[in-house]
C-alpha positions as CSV (number, residue, x, y, z in Angstrom):
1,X,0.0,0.0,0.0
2,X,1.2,3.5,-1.0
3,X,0.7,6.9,0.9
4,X,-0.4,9.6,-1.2
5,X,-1.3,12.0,1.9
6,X,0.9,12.7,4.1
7,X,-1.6,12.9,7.1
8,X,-2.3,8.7,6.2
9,X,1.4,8.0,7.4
10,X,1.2,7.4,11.0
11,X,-2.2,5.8,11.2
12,X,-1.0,3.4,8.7
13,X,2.5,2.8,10.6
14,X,0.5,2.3,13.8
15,X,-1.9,-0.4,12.0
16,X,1.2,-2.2,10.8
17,X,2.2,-2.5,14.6
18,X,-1.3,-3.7,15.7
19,X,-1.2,-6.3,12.6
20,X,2.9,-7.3,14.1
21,X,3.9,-6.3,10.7
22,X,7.8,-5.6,11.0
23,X,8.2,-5.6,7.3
24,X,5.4,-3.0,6.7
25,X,6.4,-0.7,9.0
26,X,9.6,-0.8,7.8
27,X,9.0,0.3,4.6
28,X,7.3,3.3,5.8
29,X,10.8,4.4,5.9
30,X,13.6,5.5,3.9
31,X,16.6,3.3,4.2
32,X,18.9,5.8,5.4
33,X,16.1,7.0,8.2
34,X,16.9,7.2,12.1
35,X,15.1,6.1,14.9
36,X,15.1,7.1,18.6
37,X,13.6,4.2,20.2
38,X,14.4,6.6,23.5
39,X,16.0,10.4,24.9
40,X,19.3,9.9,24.0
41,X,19.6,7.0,21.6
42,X,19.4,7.5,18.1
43,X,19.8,3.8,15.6
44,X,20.5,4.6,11.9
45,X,20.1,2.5,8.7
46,X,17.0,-0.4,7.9
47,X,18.9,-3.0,10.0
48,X,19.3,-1.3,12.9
49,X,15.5,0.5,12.5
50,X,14.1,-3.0,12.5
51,X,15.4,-4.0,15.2
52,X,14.4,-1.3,17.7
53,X,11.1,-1.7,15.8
54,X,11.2,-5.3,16.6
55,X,11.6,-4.9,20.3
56,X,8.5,-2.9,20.2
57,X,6.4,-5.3,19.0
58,X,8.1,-7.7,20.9
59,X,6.1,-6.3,24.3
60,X,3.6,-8.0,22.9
61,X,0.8,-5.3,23.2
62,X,-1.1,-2.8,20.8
63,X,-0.1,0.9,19.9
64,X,-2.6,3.8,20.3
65,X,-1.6,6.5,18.6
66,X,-3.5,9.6,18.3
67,X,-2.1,12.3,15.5
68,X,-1.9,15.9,16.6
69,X,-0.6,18.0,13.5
70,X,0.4,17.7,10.0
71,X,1.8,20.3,8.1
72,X,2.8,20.0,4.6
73,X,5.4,22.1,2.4
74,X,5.4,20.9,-1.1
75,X,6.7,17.1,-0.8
76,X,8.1,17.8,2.9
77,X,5.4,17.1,5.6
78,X,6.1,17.2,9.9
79,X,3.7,14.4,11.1
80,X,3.4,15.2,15.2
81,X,1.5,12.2,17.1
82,X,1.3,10.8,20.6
83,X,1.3,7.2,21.6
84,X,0.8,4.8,24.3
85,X,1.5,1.5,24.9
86,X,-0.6,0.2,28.2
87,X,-1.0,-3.4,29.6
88,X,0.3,-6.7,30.4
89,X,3.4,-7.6,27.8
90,X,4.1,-11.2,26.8
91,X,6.9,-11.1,29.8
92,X,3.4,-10.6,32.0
93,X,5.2,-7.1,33.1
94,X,3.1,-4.0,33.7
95,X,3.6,-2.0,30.8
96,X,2.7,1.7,30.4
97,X,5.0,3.8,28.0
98,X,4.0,7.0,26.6
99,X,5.2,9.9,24.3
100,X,5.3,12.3,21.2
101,X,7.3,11.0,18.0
102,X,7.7,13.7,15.7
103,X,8.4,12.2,11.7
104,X,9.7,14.3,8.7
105,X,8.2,12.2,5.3
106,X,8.9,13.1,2.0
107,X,7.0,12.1,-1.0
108,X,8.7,10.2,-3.6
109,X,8.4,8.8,-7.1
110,X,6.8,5.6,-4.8
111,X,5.0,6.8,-1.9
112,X,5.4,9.2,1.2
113,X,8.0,7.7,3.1
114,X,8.9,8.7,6.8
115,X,12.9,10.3,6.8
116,X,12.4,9.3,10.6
117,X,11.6,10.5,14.4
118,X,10.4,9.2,17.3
């Protein structure tokens, strides 16, 4: 599936999640995108964006993900949205992790794609 609109981009990376979809969230992304999985630590390249990804979905428990703003400037967008993962993980920990990712997509000859955040 390809995202015309910008605004489409975070709802479709946060369905991805729900659906454990490691591949399709992935490719939300360009392949020299960054992810901070946390303050202070930033993973570069696909590999190393699938994995943080990966431990994600490894708690085991569904995203909600709510976006706030999207602003657009030709084939730049800023896509602001908070999340929250709440619940028992697959570990049977208490889990309740919150926050704000912030993405910067740009629309290509493919799709929009996410240049990376959060």
């Amino acid at each position: 599936m390809k995202i015309a609109d910008a605004a489409e981009l975070h709802t479709t990376w946060a369905a991805r999640f729900n659906a454990k979809d490691l591949d399709g969230m992935v490719a939300l992304a360009e392949t020299d995108s960054v992810f901070v999985p946390q303050p202070g630590v930033v993973v570069a390249g696909e590999a190393a964006v699938r994995g943080a990804e990966q431990q994600f979905l490894n708690i085991g428990l569904p995203i909600t993900l709510k976006v706030r703003r999207v602003i657009v400037s030709g084939d730049i967008a800023l896509l602001i949205s908070d999340w929250t993962l709440t619940g028992k993980a697959t570990d049977g920990s208490d889990v309740d992790m919150s926050g704000t990712t912030a993405d910067v997509a740009r629309r290509g000859s493919e799709a929009t794609k996410s240049r990376r955040q959060r």
